[in-house]
mmCIF file of the N, C-alpha and C atoms, coordinates in Angstrom:
data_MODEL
# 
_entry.id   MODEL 
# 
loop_
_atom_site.group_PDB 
_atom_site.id 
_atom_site.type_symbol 
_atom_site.label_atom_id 
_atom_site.label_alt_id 
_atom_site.label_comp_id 
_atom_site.label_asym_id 
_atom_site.label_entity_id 
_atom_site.label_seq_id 
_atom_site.pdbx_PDB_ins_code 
_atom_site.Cartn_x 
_atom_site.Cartn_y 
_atom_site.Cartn_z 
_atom_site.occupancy 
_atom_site.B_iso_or_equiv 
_atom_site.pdbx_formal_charge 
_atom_site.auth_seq_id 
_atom_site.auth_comp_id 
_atom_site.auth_asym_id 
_atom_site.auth_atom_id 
_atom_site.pdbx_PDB_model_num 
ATOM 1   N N  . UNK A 1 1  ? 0.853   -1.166  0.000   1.00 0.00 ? 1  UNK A N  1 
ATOM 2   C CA . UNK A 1 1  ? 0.000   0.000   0.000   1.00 0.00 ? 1  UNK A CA 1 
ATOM 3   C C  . UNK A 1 1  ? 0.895   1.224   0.000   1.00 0.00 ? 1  UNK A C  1 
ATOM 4   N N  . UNK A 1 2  ? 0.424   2.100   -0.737  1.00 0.00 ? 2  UNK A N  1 
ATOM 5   C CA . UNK A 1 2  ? 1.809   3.279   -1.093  1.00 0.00 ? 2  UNK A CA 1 
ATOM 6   C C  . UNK A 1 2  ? 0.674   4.562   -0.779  1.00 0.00 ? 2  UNK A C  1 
ATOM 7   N N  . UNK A 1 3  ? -0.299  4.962   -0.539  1.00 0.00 ? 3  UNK A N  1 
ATOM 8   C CA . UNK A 1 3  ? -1.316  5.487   -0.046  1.00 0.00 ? 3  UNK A CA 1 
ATOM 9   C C  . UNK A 1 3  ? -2.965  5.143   0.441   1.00 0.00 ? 3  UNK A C  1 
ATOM 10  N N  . UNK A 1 4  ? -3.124  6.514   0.628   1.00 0.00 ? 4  UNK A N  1 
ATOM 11  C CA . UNK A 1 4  ? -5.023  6.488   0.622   1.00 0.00 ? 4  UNK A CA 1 
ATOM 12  C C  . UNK A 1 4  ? -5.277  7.756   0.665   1.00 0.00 ? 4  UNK A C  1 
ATOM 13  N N  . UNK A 1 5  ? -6.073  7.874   -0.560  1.00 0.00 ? 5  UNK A N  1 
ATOM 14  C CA . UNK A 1 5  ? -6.935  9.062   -0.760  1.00 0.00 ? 5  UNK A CA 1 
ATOM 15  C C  . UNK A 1 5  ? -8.548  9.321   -1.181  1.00 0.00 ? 5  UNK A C  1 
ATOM 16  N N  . UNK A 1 6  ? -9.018  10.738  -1.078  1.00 0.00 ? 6  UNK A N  1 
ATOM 17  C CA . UNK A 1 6  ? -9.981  10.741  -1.797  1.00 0.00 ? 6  UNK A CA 1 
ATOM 18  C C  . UNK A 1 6  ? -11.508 9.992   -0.613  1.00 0.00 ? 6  UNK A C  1 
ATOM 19  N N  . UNK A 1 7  ? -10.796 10.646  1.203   1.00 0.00 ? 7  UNK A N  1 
ATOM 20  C CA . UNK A 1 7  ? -11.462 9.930   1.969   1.00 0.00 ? 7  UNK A CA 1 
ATOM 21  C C  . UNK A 1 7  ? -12.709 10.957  1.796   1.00 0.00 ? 7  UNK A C  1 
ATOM 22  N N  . UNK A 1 8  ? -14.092 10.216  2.120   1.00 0.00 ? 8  UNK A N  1 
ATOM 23  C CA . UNK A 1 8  ? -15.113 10.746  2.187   1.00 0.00 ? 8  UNK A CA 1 
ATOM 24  C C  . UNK A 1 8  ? -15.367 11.578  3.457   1.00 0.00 ? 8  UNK A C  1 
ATOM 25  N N  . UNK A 1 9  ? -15.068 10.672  4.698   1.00 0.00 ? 9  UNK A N  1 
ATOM 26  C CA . UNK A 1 9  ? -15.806 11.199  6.047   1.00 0.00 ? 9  UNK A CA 1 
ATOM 27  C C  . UNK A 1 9  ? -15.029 10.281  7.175   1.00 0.00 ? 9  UNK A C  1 
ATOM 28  N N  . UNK A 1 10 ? -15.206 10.100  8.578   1.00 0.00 ? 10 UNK A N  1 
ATOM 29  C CA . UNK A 1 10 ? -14.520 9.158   9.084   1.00 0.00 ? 10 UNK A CA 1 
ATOM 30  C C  . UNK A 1 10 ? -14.576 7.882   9.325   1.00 0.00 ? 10 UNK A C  1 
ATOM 31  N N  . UNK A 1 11 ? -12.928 7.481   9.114   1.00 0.00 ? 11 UNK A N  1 
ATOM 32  C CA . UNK A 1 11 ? -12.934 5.684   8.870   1.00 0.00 ? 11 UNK A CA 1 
ATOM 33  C C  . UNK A 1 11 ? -13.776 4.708   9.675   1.00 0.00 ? 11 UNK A C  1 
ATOM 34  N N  . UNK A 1 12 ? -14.088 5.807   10.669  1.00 0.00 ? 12 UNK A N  1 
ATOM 35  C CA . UNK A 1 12 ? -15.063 4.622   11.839  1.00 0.00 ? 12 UNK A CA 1 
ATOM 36  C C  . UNK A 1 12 ? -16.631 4.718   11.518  1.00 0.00 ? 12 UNK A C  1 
ATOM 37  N N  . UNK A 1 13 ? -17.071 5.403   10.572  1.00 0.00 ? 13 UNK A N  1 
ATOM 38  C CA . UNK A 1 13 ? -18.621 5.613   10.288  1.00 0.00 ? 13 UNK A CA 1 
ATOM 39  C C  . UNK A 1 13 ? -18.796 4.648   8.899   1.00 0.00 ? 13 UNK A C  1 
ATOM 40  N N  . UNK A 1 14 ? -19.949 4.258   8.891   1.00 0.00 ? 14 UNK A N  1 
ATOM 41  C CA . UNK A 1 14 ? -19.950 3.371   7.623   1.00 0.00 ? 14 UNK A CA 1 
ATOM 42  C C  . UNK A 1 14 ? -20.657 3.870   6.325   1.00 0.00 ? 14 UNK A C  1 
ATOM 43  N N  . UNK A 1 15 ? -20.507 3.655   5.451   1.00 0.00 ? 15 UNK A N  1 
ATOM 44  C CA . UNK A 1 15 ? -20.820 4.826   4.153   1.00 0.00 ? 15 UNK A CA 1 
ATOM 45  C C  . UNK A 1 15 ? -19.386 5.445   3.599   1.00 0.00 ? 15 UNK A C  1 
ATOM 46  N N  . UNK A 1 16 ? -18.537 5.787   4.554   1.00 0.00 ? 16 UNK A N  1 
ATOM 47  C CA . UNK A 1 16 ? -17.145 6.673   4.132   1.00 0.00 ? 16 UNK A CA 1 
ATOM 48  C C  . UNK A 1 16 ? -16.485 5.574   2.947   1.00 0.00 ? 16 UNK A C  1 
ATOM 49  N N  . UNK A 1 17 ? -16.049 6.560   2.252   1.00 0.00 ? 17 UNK A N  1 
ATOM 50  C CA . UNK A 1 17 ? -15.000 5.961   0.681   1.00 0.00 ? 17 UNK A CA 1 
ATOM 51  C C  . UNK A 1 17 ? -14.141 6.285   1.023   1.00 0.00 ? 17 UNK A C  1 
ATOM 52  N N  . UNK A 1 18 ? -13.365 5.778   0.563   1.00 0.00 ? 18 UNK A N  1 
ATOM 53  C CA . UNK A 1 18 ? -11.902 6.401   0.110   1.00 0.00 ? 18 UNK A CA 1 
ATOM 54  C C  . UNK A 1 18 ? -10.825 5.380   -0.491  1.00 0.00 ? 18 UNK A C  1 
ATOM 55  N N  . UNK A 1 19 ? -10.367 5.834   -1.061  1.00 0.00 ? 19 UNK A N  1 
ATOM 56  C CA . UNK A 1 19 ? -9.061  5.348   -2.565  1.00 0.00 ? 19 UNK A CA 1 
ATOM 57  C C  . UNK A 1 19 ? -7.972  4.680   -2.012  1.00 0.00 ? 19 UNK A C  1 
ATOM 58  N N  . UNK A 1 20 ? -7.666  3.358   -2.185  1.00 0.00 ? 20 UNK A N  1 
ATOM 59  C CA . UNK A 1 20 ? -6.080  3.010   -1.363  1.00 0.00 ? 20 UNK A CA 1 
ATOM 60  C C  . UNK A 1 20 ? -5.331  2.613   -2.786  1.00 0.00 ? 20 UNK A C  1 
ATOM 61  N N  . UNK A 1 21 ? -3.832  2.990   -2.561  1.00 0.00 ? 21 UNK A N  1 
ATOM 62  C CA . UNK A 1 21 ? -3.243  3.212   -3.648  1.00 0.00 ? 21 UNK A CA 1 
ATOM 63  C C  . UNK A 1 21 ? -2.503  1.878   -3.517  1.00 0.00 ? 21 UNK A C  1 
ATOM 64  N N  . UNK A 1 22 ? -2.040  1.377   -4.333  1.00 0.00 ? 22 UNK A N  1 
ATOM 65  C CA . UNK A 1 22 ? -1.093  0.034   -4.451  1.00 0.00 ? 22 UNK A CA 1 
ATOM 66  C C  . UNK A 1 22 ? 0.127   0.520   -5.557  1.00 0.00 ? 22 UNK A C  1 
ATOM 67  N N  . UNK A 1 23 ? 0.736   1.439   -5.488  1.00 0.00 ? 23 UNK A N  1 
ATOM 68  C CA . UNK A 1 23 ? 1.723   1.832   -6.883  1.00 0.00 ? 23 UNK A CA 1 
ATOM 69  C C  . UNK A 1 23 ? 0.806   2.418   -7.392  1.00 0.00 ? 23 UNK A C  1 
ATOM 70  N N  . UNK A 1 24 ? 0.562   1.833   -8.670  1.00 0.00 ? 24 UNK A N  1 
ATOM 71  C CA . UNK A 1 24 ? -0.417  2.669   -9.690  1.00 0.00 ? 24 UNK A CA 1 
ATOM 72  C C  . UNK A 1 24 ? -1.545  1.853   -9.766  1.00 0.00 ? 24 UNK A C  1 
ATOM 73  N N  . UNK A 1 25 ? -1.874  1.023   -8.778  1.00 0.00 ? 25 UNK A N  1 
ATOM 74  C CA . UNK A 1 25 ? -3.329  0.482   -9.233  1.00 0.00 ? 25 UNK A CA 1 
ATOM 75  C C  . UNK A 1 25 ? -4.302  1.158   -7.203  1.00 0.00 ? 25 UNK A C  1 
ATOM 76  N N  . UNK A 1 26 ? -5.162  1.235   -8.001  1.00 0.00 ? 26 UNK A N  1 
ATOM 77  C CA . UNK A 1 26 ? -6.115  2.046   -7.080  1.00 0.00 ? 26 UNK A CA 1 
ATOM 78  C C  . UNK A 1 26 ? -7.688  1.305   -6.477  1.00 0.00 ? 26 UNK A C  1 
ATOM 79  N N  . UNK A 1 27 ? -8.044  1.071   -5.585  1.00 0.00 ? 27 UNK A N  1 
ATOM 80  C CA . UNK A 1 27 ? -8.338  0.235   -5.098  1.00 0.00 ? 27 UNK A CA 1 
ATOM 81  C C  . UNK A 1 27 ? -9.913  1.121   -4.066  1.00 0.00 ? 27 UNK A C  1 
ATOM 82  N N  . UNK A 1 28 ? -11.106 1.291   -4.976  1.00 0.00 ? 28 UNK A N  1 
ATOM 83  C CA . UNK A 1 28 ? -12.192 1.805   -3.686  1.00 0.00 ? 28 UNK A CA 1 
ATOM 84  C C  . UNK A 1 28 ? -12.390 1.116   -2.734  1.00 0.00 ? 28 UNK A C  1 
ATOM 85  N N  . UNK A 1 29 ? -12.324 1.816   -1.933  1.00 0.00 ? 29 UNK A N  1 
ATOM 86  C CA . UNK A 1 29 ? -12.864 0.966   -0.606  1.00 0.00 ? 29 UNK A CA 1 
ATOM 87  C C  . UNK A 1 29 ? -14.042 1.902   0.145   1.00 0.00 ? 29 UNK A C  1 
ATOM 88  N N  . UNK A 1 30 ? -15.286 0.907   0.674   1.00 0.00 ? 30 UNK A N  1 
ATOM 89  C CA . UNK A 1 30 ? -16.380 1.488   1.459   1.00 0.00 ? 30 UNK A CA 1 
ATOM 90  C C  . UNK A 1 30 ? -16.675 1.052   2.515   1.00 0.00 ? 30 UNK A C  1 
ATOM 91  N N  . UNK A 1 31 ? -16.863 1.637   3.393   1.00 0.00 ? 31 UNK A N  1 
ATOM 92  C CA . UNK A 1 31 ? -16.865 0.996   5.450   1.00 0.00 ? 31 UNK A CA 1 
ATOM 93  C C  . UNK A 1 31 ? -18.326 0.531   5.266   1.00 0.00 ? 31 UNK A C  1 
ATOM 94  N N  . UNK A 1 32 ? -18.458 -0.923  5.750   1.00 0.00 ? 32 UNK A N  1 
ATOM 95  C CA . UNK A 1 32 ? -20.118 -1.527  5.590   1.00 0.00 ? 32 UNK A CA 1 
ATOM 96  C C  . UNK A 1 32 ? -20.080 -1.422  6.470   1.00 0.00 ? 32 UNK A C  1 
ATOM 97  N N  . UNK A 1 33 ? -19.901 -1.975  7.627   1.00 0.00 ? 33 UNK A N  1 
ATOM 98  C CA . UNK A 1 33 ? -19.441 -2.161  8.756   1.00 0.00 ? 33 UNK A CA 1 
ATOM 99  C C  . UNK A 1 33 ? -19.065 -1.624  9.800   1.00 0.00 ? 33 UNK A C  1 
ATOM 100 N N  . UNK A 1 34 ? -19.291 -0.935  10.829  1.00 0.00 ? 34 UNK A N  1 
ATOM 101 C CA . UNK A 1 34 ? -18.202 -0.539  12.452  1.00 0.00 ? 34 UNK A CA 1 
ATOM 102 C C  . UNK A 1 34 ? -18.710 -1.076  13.773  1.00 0.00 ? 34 UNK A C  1 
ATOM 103 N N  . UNK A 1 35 ? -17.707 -1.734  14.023  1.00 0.00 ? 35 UNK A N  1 
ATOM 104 C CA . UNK A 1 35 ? -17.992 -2.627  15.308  1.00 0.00 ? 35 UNK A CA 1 
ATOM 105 C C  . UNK A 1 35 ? -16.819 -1.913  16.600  1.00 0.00 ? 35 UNK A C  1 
ATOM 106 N N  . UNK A 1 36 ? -16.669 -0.605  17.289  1.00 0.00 ? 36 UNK A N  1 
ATOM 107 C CA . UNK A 1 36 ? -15.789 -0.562  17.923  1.00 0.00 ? 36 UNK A CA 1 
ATOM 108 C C  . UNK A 1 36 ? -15.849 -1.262  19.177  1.00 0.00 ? 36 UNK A C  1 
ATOM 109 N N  . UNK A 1 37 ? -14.415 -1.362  19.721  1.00 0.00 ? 37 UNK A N  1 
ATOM 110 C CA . UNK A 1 37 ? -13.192 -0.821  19.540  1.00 0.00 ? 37 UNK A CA 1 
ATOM 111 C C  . UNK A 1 37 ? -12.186 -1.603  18.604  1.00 0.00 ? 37 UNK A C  1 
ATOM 112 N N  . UNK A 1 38 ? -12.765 -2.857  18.019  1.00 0.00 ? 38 UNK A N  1 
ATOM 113 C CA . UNK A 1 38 ? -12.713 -3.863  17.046  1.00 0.00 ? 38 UNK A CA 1 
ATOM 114 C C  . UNK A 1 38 ? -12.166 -3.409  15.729  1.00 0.00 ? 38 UNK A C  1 
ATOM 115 N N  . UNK A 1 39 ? -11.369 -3.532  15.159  1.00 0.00 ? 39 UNK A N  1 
ATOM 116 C CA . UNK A 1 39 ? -10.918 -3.505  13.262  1.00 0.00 ? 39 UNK A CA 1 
ATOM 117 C C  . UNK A 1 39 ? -11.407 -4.958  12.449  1.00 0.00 ? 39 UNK A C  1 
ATOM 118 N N  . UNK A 1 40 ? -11.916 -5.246  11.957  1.00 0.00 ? 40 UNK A N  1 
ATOM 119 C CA . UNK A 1 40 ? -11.727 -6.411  11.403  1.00 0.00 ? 40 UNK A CA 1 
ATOM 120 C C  . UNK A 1 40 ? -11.993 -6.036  9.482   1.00 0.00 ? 40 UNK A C  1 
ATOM 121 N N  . UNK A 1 41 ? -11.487 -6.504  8.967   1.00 0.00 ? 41 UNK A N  1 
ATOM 122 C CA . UNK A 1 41 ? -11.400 -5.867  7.391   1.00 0.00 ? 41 UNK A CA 1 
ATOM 123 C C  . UNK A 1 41 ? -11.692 -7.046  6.699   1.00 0.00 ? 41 UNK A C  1 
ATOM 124 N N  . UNK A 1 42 ? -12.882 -6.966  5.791   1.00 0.00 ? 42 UNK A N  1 
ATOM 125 C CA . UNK A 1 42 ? -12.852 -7.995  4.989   1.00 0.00 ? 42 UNK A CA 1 
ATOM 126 C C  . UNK A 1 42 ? -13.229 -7.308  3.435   1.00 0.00 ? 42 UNK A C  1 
ATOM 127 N N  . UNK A 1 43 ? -12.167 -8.083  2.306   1.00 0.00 ? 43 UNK A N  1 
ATOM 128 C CA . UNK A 1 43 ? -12.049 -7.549  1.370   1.00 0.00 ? 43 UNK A CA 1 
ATOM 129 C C  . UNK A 1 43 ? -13.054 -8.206  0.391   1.00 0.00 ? 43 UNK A C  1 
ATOM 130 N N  . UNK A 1 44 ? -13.899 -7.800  -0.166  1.00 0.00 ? 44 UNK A N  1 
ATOM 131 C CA . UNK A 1 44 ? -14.718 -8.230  -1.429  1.00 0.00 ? 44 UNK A CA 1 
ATOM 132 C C  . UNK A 1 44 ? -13.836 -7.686  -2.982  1.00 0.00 ? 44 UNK A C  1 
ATOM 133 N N  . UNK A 1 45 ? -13.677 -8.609  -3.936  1.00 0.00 ? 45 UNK A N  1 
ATOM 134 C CA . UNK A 1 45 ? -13.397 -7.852  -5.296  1.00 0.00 ? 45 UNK A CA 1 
ATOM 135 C C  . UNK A 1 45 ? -14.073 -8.100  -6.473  1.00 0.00 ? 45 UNK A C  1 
ATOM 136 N N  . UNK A 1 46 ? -14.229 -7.361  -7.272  1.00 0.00 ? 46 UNK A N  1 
ATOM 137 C CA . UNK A 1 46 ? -14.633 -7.060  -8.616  1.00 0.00 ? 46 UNK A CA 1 
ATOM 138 C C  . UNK A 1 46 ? -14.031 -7.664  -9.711  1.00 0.00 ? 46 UNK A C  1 
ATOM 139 N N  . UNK A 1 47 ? -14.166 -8.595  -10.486 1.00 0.00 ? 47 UNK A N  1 
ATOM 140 C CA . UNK A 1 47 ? -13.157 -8.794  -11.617 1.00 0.00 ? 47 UNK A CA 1 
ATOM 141 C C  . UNK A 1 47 ? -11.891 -9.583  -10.785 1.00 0.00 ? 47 UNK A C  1 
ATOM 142 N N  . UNK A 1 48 ? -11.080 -10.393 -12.284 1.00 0.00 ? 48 UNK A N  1 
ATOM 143 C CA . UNK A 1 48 ? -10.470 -11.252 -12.683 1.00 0.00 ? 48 UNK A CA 1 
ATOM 144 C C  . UNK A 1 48 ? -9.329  -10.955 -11.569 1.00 0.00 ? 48 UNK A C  1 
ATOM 145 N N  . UNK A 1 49 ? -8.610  -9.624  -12.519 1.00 0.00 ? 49 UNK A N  1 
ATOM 146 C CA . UNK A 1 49 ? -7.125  -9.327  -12.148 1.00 0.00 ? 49 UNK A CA 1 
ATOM 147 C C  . UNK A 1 49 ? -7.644  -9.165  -10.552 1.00 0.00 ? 49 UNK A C  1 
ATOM 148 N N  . UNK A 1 50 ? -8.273  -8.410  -9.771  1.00 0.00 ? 50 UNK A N  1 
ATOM 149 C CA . UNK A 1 50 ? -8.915  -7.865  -8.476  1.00 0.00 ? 50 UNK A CA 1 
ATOM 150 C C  . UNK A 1 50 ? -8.481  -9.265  -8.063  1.00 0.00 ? 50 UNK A C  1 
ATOM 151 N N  . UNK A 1 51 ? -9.427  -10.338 -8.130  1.00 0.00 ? 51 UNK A N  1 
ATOM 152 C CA . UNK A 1 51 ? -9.243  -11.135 -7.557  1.00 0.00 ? 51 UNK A CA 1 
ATOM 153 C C  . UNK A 1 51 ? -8.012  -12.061 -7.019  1.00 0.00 ? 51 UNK A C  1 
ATOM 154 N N  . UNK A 1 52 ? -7.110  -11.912 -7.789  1.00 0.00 ? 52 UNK A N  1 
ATOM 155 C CA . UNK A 1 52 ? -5.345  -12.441 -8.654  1.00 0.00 ? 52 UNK A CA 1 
ATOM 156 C C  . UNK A 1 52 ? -5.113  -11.589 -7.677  1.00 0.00 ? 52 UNK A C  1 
ATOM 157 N N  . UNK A 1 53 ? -4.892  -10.333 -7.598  1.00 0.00 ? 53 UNK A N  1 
ATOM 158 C CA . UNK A 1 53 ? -4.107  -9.407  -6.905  1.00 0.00 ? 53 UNK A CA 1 
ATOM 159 C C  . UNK A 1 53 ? -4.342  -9.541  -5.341  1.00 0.00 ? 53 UNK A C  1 
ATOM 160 N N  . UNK A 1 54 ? -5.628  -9.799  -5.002  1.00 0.00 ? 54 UNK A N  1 
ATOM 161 C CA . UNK A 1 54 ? -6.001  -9.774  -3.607  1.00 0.00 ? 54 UNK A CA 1 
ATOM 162 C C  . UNK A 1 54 ? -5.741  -11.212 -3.505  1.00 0.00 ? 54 UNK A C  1 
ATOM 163 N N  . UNK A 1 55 ? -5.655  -12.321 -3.595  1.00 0.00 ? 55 UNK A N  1 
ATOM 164 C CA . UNK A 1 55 ? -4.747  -13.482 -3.162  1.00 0.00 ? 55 UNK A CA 1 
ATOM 165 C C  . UNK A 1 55 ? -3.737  -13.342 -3.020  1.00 0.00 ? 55 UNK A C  1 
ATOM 166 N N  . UNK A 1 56 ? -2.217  -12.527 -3.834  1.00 0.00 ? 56 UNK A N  1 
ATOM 167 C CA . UNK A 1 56 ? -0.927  -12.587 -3.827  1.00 0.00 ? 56 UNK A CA 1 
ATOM 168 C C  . UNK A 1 56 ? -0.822  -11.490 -2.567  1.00 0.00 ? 56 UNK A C  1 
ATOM 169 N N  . UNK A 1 57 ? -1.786  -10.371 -2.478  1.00 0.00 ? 57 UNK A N  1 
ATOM 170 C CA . UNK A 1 57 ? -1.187  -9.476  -1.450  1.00 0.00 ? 57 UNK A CA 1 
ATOM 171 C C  . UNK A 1 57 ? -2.308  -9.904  0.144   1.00 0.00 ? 57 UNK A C  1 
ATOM 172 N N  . UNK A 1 58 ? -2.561  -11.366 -0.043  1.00 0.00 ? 58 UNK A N  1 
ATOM 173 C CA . UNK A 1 58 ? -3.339  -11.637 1.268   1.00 0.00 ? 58 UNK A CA 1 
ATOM 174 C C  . UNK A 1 58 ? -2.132  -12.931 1.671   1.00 0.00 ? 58 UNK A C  1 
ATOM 175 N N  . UNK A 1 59 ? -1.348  -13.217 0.743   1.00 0.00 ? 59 UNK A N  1 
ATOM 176 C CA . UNK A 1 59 ? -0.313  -14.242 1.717   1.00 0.00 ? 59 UNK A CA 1 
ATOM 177 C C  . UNK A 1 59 ? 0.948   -13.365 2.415   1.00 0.00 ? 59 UNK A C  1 
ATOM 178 N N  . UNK A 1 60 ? 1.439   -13.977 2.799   1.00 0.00 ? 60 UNK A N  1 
ATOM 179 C CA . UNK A 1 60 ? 2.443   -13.694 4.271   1.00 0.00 ? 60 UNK A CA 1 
ATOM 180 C C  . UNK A 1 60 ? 2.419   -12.534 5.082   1.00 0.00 ? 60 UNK A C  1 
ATOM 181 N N  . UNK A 1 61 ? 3.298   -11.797 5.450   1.00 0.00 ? 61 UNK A N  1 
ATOM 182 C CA . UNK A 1 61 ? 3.092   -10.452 6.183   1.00 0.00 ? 61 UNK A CA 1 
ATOM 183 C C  . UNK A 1 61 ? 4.271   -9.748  6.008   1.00 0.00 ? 61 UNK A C  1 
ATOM 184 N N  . UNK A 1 62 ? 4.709   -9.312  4.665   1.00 0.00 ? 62 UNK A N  1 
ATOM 185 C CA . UNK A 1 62 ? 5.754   -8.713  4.140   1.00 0.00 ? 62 UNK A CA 1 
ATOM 186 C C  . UNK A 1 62 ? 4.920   -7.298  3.880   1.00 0.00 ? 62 UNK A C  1 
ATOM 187 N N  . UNK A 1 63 ? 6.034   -5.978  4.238   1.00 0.00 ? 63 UNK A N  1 
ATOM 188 C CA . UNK A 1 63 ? 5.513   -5.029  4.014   1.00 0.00 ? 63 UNK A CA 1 
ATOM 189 C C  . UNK A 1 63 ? 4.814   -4.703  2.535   1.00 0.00 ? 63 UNK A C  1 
ATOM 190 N N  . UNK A 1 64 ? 3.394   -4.396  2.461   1.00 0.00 ? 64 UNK A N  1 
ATOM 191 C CA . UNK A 1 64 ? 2.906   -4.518  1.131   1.00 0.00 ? 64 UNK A CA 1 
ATOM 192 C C  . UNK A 1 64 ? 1.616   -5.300  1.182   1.00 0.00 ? 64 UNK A C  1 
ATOM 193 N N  . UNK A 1 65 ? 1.954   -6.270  1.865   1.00 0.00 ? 65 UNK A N  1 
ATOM 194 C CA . UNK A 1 65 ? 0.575   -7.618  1.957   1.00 0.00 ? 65 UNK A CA 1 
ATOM 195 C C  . UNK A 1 65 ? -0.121  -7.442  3.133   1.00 0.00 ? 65 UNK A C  1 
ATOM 196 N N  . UNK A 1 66 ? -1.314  -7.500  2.717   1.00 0.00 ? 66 UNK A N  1 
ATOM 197 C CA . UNK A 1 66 ? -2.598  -6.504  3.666   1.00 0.00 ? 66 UNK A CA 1 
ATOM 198 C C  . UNK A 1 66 ? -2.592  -7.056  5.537   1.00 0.00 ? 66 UNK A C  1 
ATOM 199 N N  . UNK A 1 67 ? -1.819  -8.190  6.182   1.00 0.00 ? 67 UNK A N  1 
ATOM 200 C CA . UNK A 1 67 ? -1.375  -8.577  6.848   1.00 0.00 ? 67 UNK A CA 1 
ATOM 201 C C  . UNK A 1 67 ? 0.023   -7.484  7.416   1.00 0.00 ? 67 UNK A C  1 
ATOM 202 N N  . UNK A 1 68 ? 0.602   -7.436  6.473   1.00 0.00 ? 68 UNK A N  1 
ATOM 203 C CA . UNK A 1 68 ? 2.123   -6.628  6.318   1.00 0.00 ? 68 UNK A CA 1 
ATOM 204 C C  . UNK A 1 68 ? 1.424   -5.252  7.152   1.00 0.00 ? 68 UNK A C  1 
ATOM 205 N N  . UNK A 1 69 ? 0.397   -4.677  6.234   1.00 0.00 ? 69 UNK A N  1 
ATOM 206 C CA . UNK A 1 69 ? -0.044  -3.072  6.379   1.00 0.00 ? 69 UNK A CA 1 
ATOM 207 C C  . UNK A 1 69 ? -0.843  -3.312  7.559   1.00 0.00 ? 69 UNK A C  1 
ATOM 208 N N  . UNK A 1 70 ? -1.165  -3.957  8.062   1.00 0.00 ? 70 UNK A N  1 
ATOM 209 C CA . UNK A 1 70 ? -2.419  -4.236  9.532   1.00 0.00 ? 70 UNK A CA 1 
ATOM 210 C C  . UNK A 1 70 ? -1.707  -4.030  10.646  1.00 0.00 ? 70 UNK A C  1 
ATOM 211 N N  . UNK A 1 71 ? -0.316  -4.923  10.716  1.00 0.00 ? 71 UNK A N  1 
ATOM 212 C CA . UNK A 1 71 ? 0.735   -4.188  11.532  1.00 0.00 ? 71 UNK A CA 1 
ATOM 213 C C  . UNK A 1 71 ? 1.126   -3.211  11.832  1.00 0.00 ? 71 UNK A C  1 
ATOM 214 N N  . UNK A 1 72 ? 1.354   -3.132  10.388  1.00 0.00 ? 72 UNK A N  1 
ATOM 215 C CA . UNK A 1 72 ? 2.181   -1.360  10.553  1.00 0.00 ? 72 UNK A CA 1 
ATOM 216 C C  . UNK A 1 72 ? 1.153   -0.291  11.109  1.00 0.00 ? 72 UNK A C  1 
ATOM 217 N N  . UNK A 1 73 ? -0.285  -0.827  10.756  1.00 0.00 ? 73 UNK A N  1 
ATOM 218 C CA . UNK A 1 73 ? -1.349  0.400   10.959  1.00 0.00 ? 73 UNK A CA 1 
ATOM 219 C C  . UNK A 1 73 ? -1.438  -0.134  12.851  1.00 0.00 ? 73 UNK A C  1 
ATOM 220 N N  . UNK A 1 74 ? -1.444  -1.573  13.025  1.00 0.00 ? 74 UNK A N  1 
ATOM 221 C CA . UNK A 1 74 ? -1.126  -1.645  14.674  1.00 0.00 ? 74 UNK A CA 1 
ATOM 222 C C  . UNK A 1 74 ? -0.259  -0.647  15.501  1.00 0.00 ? 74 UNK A C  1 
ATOM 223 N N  . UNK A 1 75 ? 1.277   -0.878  14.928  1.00 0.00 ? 75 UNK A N  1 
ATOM 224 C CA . UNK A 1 75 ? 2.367   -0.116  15.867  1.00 0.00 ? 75 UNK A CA 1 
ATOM 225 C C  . UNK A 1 75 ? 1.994   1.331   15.996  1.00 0.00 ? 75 UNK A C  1 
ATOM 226 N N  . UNK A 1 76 ? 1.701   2.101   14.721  1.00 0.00 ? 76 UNK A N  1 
ATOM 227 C CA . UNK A 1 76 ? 1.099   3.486   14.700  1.00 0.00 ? 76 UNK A CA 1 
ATOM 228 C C  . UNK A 1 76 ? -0.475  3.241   15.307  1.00 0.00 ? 76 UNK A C  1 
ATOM 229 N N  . UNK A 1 77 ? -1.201  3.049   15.614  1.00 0.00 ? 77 UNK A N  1 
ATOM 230 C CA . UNK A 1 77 ? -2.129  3.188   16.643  1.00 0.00 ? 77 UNK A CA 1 
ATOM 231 C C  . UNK A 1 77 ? -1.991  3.128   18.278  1.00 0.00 ? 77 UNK A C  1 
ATOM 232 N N  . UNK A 1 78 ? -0.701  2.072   18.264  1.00 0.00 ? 78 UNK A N  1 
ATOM 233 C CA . UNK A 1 78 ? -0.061  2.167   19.626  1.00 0.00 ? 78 UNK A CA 1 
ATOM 234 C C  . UNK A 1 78 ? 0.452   3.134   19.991  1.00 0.00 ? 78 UNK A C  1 
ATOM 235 N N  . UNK A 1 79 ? 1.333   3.857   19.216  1.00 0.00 ? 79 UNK A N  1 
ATOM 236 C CA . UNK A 1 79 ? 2.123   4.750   19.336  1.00 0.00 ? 79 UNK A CA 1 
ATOM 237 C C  . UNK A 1 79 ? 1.137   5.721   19.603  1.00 0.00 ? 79 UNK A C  1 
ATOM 238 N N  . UNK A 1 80 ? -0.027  6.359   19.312  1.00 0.00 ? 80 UNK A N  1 
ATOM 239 C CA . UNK A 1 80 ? -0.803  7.130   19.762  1.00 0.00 ? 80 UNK A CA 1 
ATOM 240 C C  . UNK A 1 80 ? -1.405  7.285   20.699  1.00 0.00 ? 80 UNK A C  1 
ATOM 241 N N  . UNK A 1 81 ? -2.018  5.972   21.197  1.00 0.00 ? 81 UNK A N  1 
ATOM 242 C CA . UNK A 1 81 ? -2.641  5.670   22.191  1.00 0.00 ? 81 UNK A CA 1 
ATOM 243 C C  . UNK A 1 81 ? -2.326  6.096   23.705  1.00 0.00 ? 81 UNK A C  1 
# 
């Protein structure tokens, strides 16, 4: 994940959009869902390649693979807290 843009409203309300960047492929995402104090993310996709892409970046936990970025979004939530 190399960004996110193009947020609607906040990540904890459901309805909010916003754009996550992968390099140059771009990725909508919409909150169905908020269960606090809970994260849990589940990805639905559209099409062929979507699907291809979200298997290769759902194995291991190398920075990049949505496991990888859950961390990183962990330590920076700690760090705030």
């Amino acid at each position: 994940m190399t960004g996110v843009g193009d947020v609607s409203g906040s990540v904890d309300q459901v309805g909010t959009t916003y754009i996550v960047h992968f390099g140059p492929m771009k990725s909508p995402t919409e909150v169905l869902e908020v269960e606090r104090p809970r994260i849990t993310q589940t990805f639905e996709t559209v099409g062929l390649i979507s699907a291809i892409s979200s298997w290769v970046f759902s194995r291991g936990s190398y920075e990049g693979s949505f496991r990888g970025e859950l961390e990183k979004f962990a330590r920076i939530a700690e760090r705030e807290t």
